[in-house]
Every structure is written in structure tokens, then in C-alpha cells.
N, C-alpha and C positions, 0 to 999 in steps of 0.2 A: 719364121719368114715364109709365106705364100710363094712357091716357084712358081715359073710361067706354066700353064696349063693347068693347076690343082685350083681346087673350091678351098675355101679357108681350113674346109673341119678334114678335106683330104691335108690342109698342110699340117693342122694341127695331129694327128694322126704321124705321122711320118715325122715329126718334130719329137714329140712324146718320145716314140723310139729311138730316134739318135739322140736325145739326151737323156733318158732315164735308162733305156732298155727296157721299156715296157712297152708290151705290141698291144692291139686294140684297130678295130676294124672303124672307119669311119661313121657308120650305123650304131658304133657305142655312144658315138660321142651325141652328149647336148650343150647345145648354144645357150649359154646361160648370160652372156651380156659383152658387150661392146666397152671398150677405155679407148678414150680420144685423148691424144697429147700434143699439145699444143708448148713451144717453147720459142722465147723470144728471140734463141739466137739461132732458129732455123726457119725457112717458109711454109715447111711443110708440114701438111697435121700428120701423124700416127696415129692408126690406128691399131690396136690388138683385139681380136677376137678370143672367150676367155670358155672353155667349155670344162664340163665337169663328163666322168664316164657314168654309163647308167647303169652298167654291171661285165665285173668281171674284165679281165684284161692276163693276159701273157705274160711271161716272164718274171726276174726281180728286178727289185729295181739297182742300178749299178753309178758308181759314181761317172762321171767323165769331166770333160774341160766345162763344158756349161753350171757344172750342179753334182751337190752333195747330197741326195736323200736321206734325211731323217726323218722318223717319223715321231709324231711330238704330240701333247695335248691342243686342244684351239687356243687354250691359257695361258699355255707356253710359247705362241710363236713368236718368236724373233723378230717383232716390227722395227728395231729400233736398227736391225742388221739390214731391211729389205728395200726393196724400191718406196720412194719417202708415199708416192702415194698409195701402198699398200693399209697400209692402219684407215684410210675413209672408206675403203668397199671391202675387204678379204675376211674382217673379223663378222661383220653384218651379211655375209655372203653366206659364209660356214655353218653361221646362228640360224640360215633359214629368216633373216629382217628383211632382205634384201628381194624384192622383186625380181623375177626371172620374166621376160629376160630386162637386166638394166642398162643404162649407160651410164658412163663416167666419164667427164671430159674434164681434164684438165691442166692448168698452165702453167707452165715454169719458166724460173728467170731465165733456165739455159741449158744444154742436152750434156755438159761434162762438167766433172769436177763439182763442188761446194755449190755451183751454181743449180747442177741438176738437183738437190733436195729442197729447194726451194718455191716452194709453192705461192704463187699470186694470187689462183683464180680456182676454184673447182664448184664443183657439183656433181650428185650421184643421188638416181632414180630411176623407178621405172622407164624402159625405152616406149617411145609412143607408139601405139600399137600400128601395125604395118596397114598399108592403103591396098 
């Protein structure tokens, strides 16, 4: 989550760190695409901004209340463990299929429970290029 006053890649930076323990300067980070979520049982879109580092980064990484790190093959990740719409963009993202930077927007029946693995609506593509 973006605090009042930081750009997305300062929150993601300082995110990164309180939940992995791994530090990294804002200038590591690249914007690699956009997820829009849209869900029936709120009014509000979400947005997440998704960045990868471009080299090197601080510390180990450590568990805490957000997150377990393991580190695994791309073969092995655990889609079936993760957010439901992780398996449309994350496997095509890592393989290098996936357009930098893309978007992915998409819909669910609802933000808790049974309801949030259920997908209505998506799509994921190239983001159009800025004006």
C-alpha cells in the first residue's frame, strides 16, 4: 500500500522491506505492469503496481506476518496456493511472454472468502503505450 506522500515504486521499495527484509533503492526497481481488480462486492477498482529489481538488493530475505520466502523453480510455483489470478499473468511474466510494461484487469465475484477466487472477467496485455 502507497502512503500519503510516496510515488508507487517509493511504496513498493519500503513494502519490499517490511515484508521480506530485503532493502533495494527505488532506482532498482522496474515497472513492469499494472493489475486492475475489479470486484462485485466493492465500488472501488484496485490497483497494484507489480515491479521486478534490475539488480542486486540488501539483506536476506526473512519470514514475517505478510509472507514465507521460498525460493522454488518457475515449474514449481504454487498457483493453486496463490492469489486465483496469479496463474493468467505470473507464469507468462517470469517466461519473458508477457509484454513489459502490461496490464491485467480483472473481475471477481467478490473481495472475501470462496467468492474472491472467482473470476468473471479478465484480460492481460500489453499496457498501451503512454500519450
Amino acid at each position: 500500500r502507497v502512503e500519503a506522500g510516496e510515488t508507487p515504486v517509493e511504496g513498493a521499495a519500503r513494502e519490499l522491506c517490511e515484508e521480506s527484509g530485503l532493502e533495494v533503492g527505488p532506482d532498482q526497481l522496474r515497472l513492469c505492469g499494472r493489475l486492475l481488480y475489479e470486484y462485485d462486492s466493492r465500488p472501488k477498482v484496485m490497483e497494484v503496481h507489480v515491479f521486478d529489481i534490475r539488480e542486486g538488493w540488501q539483506g536476506q530475505p526473512v519470514e514475517t506476518e505478510e509472507m514465507r520466502p521460498v525460493w522454488m523453480p518457475e515449474a514449481s510455483l504454487p498457483l493453486a496456493d496463490m492469489w486465483a489470478d496469479d496463474e493468467y499473468w505470473l507464469p507468462q511474466y517470469l517466461a519473458g511472454d508477457l509484454t513489459i510494461p502490461f496490464i491485467g484487469r480483472f473481475r471477481f465475484k467478490g473481495h472475501e472468502g470462496e467468492d474472491s477466487k472467482v473470476i468473471l472477467d479478465y484480460s492481460v496485455g500489453a499496457a498501451p503505450a503512454a500519450t
